[in-house]
ROTOR-318207 format. One record per atom (N, C-alpha, C): residue number from 1; residue in one letter; x, y, z. Coordinates in pm, 1 decimal, padded with zeros to 6 digits. Example, Ala and Ser with C-alpha at 12.3 -4.5 7.8 and 13.67 -1.06 7.14 Angstrom:
% ROTOR-318207
+------+------+----------+----------+----------+
! resi ! resn !       px !       py !       pz !
+------+------+----------+----------+----------+
!    1 !    a !  01319.0 ! -00569.0 !  00780.0 !
!    1 !    a !  01230.0 ! -00450.0 !  00780.0 !
!    1 !    a !  01320.0 ! -00330.0 !  00780.0 !
!    2 !    s !  01285.0 ! -00225.0 !  00708.0 !
!    2 !    s !  01367.0 ! -00106.0 !  00714.0 !
!    2 !    s !  01290.0 !  00003.0 !  00787.0 !
+------+------+----------+----------+----------+
This chain:
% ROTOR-318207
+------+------+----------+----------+----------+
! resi ! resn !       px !       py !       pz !
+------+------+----------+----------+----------+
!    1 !    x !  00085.0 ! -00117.6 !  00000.0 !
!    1 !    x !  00000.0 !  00000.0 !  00000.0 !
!    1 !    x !  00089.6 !  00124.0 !  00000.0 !
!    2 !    x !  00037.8 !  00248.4 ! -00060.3 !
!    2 !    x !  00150.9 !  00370.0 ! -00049.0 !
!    2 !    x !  00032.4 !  00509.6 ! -00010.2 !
!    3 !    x !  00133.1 !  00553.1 !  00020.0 !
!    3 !    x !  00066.6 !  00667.6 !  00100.5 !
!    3 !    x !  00088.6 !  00795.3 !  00042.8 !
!    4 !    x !  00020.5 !  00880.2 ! -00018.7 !
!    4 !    x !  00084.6 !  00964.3 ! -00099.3 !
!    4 !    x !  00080.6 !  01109.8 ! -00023.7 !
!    5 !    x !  00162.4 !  01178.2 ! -00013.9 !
!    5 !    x !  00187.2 !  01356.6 !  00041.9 !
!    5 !    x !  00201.3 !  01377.2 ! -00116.6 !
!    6 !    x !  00067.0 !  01478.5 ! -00107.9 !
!    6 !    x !  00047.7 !  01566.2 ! -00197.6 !
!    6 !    x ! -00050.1 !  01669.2 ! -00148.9 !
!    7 !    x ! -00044.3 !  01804.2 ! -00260.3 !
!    7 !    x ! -00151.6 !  01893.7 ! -00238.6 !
!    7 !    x ! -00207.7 !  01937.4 ! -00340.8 !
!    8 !    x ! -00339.2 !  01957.3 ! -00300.9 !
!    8 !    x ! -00434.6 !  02033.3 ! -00387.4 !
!    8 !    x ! -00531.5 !  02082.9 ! -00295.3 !
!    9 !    x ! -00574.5 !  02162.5 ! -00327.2 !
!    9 !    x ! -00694.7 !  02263.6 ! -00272.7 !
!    9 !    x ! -00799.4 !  02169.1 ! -00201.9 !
!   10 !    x ! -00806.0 !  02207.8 ! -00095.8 !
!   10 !    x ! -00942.1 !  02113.6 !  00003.4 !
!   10 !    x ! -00826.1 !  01970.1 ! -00010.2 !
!   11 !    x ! -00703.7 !  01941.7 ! -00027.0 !
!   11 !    x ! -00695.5 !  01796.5 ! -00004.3 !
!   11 !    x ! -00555.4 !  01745.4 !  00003.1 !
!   12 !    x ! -00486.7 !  01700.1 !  00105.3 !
!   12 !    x ! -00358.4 !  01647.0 !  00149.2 !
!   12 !    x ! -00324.8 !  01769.9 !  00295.4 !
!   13 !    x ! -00193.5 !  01730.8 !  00293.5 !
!   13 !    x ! -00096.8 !  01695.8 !  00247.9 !
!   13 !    x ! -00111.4 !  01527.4 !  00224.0 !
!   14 !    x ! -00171.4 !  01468.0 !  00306.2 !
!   14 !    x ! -00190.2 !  01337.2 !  00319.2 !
!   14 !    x ! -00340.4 !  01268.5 !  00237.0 !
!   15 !    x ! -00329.6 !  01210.3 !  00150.3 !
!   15 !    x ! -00370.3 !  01143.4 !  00021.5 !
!   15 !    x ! -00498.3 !  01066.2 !  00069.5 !
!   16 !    x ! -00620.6 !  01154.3 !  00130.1 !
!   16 !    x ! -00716.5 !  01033.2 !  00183.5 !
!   16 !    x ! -00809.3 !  00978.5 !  00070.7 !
!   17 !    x ! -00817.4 !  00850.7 !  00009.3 !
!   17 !    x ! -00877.4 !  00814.0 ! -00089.3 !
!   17 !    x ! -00968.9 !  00704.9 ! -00069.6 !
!   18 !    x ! -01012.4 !  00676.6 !  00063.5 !
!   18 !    x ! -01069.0 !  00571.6 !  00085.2 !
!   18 !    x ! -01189.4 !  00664.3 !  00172.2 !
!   19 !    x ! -01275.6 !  00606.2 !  00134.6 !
!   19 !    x ! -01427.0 !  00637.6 !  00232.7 !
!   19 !    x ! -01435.6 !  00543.2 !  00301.6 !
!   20 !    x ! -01440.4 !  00569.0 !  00435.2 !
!   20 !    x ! -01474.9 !  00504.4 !  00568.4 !
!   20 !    x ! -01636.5 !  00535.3 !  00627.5 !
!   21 !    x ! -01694.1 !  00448.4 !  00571.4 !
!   21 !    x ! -01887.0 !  00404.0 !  00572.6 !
!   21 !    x ! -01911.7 !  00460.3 !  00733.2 !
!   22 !    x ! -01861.0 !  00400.9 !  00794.5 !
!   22 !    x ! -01886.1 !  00398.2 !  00954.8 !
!   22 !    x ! -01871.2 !  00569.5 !  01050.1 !
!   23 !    x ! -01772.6 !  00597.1 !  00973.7 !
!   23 !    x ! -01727.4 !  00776.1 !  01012.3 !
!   23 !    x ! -01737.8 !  00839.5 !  00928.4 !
!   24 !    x ! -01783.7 !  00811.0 !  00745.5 !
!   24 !    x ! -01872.0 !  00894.0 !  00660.4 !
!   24 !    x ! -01759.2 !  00996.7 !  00687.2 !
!   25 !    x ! -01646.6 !  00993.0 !  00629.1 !
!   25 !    x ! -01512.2 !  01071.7 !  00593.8 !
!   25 !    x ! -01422.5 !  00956.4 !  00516.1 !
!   26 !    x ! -01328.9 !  01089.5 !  00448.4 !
!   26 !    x ! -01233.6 !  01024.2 !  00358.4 !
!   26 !    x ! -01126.5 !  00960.1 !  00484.7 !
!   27 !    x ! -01051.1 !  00903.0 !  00429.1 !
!   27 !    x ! -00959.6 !  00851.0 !  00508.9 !
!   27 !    x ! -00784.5 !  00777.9 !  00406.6 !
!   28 !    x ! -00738.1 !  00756.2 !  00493.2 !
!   28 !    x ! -00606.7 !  00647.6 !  00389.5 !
!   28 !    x ! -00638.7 !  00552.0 !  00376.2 !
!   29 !    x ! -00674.8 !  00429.2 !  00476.7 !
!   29 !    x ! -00723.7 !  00341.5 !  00503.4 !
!   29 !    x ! -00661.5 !  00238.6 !  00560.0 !
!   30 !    x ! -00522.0 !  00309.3 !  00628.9 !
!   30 !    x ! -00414.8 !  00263.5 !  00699.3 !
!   30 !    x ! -00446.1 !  00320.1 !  00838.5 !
!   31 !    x ! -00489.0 !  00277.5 !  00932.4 !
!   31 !    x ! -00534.2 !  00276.0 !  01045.3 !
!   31 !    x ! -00438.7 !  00314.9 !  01157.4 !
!   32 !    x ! -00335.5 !  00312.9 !  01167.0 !
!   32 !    x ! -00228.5 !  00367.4 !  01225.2 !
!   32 !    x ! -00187.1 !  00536.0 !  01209.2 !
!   33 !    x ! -00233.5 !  00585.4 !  01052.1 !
!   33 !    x ! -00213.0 !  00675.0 !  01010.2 !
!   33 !    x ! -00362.5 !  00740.1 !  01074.3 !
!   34 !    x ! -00492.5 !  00714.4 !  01008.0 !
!   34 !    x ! -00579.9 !  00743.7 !  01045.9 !
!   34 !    x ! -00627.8 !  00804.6 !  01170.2 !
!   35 !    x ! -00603.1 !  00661.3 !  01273.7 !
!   35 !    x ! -00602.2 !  00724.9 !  01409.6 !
!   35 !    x ! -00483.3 !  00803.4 !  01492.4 !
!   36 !    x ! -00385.2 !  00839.8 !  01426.8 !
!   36 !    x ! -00323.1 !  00916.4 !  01501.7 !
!   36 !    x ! -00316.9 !  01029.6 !  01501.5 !
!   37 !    x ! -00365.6 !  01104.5 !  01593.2 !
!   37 !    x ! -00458.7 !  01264.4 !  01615.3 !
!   37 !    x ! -00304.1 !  01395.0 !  01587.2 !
!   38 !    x ! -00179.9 !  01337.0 !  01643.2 !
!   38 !    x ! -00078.2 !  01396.7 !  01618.2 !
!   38 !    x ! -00034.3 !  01447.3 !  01465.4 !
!   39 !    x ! -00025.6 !  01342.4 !  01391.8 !
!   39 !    x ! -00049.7 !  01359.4 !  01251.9 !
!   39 !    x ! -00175.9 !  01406.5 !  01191.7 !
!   40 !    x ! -00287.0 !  01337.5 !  01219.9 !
!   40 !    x ! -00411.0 !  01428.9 !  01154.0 !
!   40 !    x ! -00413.8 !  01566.7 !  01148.8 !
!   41 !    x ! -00349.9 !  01651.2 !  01345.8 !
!   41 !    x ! -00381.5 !  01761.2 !  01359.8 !
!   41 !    x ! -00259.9 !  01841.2 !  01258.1 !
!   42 !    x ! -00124.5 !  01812.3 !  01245.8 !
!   42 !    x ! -00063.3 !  01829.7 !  01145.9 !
!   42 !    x ! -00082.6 !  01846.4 !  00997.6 !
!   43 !    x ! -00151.6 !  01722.2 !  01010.4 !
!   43 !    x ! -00193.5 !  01724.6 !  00797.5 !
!   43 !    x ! -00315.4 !  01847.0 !  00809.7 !
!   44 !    x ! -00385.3 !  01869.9 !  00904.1 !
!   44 !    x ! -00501.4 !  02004.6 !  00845.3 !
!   44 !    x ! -00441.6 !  02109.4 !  00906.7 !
!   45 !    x ! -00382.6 !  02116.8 !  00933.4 !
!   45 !    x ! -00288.4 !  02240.1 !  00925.9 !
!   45 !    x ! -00210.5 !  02345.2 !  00807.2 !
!   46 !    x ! -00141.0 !  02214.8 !  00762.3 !
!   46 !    x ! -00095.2 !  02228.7 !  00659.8 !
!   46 !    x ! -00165.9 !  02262.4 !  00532.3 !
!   47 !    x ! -00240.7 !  02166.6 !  00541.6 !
!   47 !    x ! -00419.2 !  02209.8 !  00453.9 !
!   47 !    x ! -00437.4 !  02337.0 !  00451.1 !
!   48 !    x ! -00436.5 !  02401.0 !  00575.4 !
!   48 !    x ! -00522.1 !  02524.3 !  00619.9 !
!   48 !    x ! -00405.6 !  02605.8 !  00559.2 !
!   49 !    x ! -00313.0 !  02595.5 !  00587.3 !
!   49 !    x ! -00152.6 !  02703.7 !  00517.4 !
!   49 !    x ! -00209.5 !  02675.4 !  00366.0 !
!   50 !    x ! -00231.5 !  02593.7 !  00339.2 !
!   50 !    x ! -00223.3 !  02594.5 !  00165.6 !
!   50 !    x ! -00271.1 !  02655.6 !  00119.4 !
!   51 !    x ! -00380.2 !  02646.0 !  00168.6 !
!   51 !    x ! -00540.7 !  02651.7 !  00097.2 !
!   51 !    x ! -00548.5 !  02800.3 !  00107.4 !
!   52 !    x ! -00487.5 !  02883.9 !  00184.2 !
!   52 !    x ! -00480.1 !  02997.4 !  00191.2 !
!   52 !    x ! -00403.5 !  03093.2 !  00126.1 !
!   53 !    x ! -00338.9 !  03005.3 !  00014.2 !
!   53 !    x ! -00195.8 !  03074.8 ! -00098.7 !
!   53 !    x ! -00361.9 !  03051.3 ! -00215.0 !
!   54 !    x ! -00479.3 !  02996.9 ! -00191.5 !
!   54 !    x ! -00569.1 !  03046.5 ! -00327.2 !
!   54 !    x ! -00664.4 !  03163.0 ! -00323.1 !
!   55 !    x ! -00668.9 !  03270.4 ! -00417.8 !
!   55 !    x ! -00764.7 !  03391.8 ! -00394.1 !
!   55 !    x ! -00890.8 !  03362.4 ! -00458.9 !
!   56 !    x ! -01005.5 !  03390.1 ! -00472.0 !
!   56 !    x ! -01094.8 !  03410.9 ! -00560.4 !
!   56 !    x ! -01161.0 !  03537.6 ! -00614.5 !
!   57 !    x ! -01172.8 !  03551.1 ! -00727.4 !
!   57 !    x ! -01246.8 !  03640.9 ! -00850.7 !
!   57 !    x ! -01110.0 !  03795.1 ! -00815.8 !
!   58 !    x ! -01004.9 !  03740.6 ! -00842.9 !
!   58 !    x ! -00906.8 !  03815.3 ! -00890.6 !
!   58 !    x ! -00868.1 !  03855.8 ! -01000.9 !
!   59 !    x ! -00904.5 !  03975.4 ! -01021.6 !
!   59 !    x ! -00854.0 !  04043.2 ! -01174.8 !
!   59 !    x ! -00903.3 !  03942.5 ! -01297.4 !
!   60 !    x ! -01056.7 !  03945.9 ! -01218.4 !
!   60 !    x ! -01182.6 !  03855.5 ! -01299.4 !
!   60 !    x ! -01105.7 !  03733.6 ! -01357.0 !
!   61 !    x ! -01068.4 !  03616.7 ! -01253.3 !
!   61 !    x ! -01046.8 !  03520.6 ! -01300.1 !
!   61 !    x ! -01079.3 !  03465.2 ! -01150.5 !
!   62 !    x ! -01169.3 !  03330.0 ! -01183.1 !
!   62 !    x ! -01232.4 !  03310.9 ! -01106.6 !
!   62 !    x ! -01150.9 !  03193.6 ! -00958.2 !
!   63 !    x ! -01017.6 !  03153.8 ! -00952.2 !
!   63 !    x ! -00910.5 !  03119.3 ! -00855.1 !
!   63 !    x ! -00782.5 !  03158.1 ! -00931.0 !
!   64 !    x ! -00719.0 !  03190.3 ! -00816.2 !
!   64 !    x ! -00574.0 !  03205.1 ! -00825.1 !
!   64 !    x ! -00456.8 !  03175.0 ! -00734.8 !
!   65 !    x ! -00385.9 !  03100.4 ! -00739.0 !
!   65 !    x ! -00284.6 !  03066.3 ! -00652.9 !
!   65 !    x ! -00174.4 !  03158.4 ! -00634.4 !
!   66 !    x ! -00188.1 !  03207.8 ! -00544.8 !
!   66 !    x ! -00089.7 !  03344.2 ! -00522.6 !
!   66 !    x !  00057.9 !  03270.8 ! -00510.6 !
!   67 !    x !  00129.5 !  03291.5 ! -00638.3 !
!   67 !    x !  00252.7 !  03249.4 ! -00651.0 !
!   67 !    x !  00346.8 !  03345.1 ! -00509.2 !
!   68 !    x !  00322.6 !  03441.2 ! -00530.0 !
!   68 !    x !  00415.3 !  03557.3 ! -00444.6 !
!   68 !    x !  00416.0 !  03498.2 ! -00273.3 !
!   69 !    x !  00280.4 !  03502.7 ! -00219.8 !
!   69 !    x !  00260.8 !  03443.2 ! -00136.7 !
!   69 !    x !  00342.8 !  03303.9 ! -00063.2 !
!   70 !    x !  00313.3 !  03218.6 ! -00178.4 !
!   70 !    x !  00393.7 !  03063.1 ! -00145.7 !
!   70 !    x !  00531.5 !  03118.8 ! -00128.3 !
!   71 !    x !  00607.0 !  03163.0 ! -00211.8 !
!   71 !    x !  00726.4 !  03190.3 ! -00177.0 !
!   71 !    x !  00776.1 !  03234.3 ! -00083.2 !
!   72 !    x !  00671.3 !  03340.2 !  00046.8 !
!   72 !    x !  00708.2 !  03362.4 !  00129.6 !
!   72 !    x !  00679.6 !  03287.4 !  00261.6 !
!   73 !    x !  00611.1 !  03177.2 !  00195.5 !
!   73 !    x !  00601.5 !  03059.8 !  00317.1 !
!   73 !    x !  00649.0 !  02942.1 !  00275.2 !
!   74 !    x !  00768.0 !  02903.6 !  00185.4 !
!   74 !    x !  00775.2 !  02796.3 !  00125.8 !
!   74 !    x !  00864.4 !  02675.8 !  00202.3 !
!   75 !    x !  00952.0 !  02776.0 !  00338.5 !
!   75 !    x !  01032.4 !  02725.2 !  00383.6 !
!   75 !    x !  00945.1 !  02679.0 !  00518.5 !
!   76 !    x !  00873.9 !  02732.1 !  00527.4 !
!   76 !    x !  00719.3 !  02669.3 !  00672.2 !
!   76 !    x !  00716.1 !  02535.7 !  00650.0 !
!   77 !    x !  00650.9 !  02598.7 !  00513.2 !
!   77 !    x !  00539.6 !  02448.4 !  00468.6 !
!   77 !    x !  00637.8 !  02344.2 !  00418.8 !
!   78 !    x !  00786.4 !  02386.9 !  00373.2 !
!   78 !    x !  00863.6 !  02219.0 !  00343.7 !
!   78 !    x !  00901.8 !  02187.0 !  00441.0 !
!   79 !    x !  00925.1 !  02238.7 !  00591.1 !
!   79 !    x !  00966.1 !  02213.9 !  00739.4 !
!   79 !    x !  00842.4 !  02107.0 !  00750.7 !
!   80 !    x !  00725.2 !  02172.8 !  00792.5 !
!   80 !    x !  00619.8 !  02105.4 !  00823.5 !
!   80 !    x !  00578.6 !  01961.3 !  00757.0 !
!   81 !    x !  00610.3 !  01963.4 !  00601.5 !
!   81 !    x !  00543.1 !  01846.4 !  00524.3 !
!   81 !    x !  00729.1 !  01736.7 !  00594.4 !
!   82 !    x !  00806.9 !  01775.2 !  00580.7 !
!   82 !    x !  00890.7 !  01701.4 !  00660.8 !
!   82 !    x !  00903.6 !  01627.5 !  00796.9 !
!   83 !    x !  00817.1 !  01767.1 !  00881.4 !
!   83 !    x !  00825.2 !  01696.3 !  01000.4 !
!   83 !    x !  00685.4 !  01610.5 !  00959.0 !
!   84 !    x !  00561.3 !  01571.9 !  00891.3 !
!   84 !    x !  00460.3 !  01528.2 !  00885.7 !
!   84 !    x !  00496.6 !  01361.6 !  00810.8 !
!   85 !    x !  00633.8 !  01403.2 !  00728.9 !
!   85 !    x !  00641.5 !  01257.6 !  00657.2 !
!   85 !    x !  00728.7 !  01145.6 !  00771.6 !
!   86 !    x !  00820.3 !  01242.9 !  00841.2 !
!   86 !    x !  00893.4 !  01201.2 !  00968.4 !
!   86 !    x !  00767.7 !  01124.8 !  01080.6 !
!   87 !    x !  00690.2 !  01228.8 !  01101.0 !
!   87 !    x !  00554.3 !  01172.4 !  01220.8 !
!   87 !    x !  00494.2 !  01017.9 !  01196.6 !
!   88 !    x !  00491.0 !  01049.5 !  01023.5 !
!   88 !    x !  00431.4 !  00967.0 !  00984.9 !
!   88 !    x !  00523.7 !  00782.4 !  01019.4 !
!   89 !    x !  00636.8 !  00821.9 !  00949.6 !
!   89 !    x !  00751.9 !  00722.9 !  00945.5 !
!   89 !    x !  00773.9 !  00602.0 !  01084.1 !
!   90 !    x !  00757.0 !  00700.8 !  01177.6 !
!   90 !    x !  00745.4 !  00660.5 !  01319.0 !
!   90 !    x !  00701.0 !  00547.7 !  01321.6 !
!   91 !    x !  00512.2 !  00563.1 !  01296.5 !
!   91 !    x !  00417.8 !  00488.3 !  01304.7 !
!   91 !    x !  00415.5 !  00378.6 !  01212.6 !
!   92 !    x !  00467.0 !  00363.1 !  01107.1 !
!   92 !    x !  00446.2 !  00306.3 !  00999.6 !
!   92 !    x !  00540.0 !  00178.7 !  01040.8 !
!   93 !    x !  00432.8 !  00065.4 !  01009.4 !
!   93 !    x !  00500.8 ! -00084.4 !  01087.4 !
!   93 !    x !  00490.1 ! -00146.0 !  00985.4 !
!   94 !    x !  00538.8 ! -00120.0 !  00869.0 !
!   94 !    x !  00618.3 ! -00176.9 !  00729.3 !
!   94 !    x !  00484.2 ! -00216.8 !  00642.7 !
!   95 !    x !  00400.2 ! -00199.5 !  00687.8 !
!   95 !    x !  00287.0 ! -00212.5 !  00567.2 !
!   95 !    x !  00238.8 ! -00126.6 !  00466.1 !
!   96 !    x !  00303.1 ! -00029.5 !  00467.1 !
!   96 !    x !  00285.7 !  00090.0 !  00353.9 !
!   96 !    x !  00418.4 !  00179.0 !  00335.5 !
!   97 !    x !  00400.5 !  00178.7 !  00190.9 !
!   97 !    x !  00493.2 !  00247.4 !  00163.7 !
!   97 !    x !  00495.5 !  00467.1 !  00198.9 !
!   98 !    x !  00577.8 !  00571.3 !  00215.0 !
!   98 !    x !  00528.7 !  00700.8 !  00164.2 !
!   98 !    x !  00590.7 !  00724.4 !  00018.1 !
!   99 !    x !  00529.8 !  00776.2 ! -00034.1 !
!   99 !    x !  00538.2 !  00836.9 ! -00131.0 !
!   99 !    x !  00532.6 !  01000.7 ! -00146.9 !
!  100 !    x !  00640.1 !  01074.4 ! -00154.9 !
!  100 !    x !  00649.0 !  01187.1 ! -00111.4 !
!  100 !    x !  00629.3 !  01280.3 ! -00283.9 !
!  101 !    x !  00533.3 !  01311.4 ! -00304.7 !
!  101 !    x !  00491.5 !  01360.2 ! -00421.0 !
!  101 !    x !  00473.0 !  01558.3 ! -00430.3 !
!  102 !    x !  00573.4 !  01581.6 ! -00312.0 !
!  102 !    x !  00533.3 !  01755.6 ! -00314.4 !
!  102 !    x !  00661.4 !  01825.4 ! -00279.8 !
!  103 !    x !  00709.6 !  01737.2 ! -00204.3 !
!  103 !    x !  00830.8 !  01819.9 ! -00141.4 !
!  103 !    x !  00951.5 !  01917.1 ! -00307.6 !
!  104 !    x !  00918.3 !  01848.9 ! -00352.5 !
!  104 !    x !  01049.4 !  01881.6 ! -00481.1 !
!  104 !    x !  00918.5 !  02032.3 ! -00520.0 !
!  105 !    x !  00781.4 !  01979.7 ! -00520.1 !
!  105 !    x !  00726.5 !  02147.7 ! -00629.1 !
!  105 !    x !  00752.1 !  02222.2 ! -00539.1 !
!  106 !    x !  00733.5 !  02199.3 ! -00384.6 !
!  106 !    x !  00745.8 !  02322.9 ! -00306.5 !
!  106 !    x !  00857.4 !  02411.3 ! -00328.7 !
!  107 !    x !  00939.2 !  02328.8 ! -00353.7 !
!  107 !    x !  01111.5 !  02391.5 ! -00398.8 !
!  107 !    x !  01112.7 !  02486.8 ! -00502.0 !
!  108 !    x !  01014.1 !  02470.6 ! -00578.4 !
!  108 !    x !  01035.5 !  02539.4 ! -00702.4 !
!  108 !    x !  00929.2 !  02644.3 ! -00696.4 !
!  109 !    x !  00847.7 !  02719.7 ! -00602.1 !
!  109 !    x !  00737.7 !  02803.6 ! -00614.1 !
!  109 !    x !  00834.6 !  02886.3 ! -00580.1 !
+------+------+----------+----------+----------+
């Protein structure tokens, strides 16, 4: 199984692609990851930093990812997605792989 750190708007750093029926939320579906509140409270954090580099109905275009912005938080958010893949690493009792799918774009905003 692999675990993917990525971002997009409303979603990661941590890759939830599984619906969990019972708690009617996305999830990984790696249960170690899932329940650990240390990492969860981390990954929406990070969420919340992101999600906040997008504007809407700017210079009549209806989203925009404030390039200028990221750059001045770029060294936060690759600390953070580090310490989050580290948190993660801890927990992880060889049944899934990470797959670190962001750290290199952050580099380049």
């Amino acid at each position: 199984m692999v675990l993917k750190i990525e971002l997009d708007y409303m979603n990661g750093p941590i890759w939830k692609d599984t619906f969990d029926v019972e708690k009617g939320e996305m999830c990984t579906g790696i249960d170690v990851v899932d329940a650990n509140e240390e990492i969860n409270s981390l990954n929406d954090s990070i969420q919340e930093v992101y999600n906040s580099l997008y504007e809407f109905d700017v210079n009549e275009k209806a989203v925009v990812f404030n390039r200028k912005k990221a750059v001045l938080i770029k060294e936060k958010i690759l600390t953070e997605i580090q310490k989050l893949i580290s948190l993660i690493a801890e927990v992880n009792d060889g049944s899934f792989e990470i797959q670190d799918m962001v750290s290199g774009d952050i580099c380049n905003w």
